[in-house]
N, C-alpha and C positions, 0 to 999 in steps of 0.2 A: 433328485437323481445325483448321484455320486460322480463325481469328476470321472474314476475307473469308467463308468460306466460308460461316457464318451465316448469312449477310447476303443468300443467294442459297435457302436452303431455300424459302424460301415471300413472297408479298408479304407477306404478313401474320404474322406471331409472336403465337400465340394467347400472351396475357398472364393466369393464370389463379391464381382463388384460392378455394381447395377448400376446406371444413370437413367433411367425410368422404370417407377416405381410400379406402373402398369404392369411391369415384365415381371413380377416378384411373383406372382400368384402363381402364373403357367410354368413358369421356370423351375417352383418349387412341388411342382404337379408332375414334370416333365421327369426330375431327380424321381420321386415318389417310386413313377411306374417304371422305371430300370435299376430301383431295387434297391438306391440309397435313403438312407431314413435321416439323414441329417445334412444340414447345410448350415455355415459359418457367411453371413454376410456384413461384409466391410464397411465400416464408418468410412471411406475413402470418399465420399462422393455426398452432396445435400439431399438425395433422396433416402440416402439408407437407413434412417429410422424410420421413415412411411415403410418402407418396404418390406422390413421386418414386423409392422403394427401391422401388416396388412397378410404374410403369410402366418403368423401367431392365429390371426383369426379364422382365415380361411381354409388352410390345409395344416391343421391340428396334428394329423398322423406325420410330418414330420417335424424332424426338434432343430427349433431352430434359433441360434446362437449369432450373437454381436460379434465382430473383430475389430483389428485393429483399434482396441482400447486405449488409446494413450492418456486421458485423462480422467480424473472423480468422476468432474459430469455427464462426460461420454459413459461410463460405467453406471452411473445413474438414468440416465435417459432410454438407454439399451433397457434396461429393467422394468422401468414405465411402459416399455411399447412394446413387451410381453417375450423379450428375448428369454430365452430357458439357459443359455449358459453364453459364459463372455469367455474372451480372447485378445490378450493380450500379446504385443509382437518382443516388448520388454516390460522388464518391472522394479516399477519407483515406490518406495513406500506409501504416497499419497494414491497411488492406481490401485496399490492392494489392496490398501483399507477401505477403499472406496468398494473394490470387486466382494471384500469379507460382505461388507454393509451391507450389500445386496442378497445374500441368505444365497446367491444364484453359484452354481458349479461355476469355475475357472479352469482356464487351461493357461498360466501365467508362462512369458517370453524366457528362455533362456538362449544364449548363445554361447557362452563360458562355462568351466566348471566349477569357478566360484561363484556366479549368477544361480548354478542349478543349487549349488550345498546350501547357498542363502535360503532360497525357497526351502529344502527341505526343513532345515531351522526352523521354518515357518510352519510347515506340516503338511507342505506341499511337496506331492509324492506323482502327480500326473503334469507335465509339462509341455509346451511347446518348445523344439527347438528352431530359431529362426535367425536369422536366414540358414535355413539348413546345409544347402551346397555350400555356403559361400566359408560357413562356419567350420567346414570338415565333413560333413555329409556321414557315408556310411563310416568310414575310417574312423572319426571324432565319436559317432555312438559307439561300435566295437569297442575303444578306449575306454570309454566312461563307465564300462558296463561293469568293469572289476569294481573300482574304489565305490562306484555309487551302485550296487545290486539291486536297490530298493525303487528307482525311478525309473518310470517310463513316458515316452514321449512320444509326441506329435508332431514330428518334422514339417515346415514346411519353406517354400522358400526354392524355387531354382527344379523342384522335383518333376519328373516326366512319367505317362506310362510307363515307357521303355524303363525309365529309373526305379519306379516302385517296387517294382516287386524286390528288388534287393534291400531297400528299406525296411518291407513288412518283413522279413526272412531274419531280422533280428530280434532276438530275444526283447529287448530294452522296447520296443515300435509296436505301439498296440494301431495307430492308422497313422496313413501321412496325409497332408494339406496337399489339395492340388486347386490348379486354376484351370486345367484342361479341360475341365466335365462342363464346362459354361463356357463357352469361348464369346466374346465381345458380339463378333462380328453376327455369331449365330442369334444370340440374344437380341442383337437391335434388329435383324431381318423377321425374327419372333418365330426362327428355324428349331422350333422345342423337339421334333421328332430327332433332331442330330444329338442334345442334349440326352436324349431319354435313351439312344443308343451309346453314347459315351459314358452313361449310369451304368449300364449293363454291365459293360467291358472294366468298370470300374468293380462295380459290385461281387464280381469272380474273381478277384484278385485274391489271392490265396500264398503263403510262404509254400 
């Protein structure tokens, strides 16, 4: 699968980080049936490569991808436990080479315009921008969109429903990162019906 092609699964890239690993199946079952076909789950926590080896296996129909990459082996290990594409929050030449080695799609970190012209040097043309808000948000994409025409991105970082849709409404924003479609509190109560109603309202999201 071609990095582009990410970028078209869903508006929205549930951005998500599990502390039991139990909860990965139903969670990524939950996304499934309100209409999102991918999810991004976080190295942030010691269960999240079970969690990812565990929905790889179980709910195939959707694609599901490593984040917060920050190191070779973290980009290695993601790969072993059947991750389909990684994500990184920035990018160090040892992260890249590492995310290349793996044959797997990337969505590499930028925050800067010189972080993003590096990548494309690279031949990297689909991007995260992160922290999005904090980075400049819709302003900073609008900006980038003259000198750089060629890149598009995956905001995420600080973004709300209420904020999305002015994201997607950008030429440059093929989907944005969110943490809203999995809220913590729902996932440890194992409240997946709230989940699979926040896919929905996700999945309509339209410019």
């Amino acid at each position: 699968m071609p990095a582009a092609e990410l970028l078209r699964l869903s508006p929205v890239m549930p951005v998500v980080v599990l502390d039991d690993a139990a909860r990965a199946v139903p969670m990524a079952e939950a996304l499934l049936a309100g209409g999102v076909r991918v999810v991004e789950l976080t190295l942030r926590t010691p269960v999240a490569l079970a969690a990812v080896e565990r929905v790889a296996a179980a709910v195939p129909d959707i694609v599901v991808g490593a984040g917060t990459v920050t190191t070779p082996e973290q980009a290695r290990r993601a790969a072993d436990a059947g991750a389909r594409f990684l994500v990184t929050p920035g990018s160090t030449d040892a992260v890249l080479d590492a995310a290349d080695a793996t044959g797997l799609p990337y969505l590499p970190g930028a925050g800067t315009v010189s972080e993003a012209m590096r990548l494309a040097e690279r031949g990297r043309t689909e991007l995260k921008l992160f922290p999005a808000e904090a980075a400049g948000g819709i302003a900073f994409l609008r900006s980038v969109a003259g000198p750089l025409p060629g890149l598009r991105f995956c905001p995420t970082g600080g973004i709300t429903a209420a904020t999305a849709p002015g994201y997607l409404a950008l030429p440059n924003v093929g989907c944005v990162g969110g943490s809203w479609l999995t809220p913590r509190d729902a996932l440890a109560a194992g409240d997946f019906s709230r989940v699979t109603a926040l896919a929905k309202e996700a999945a309509a999201l339209r410019p």
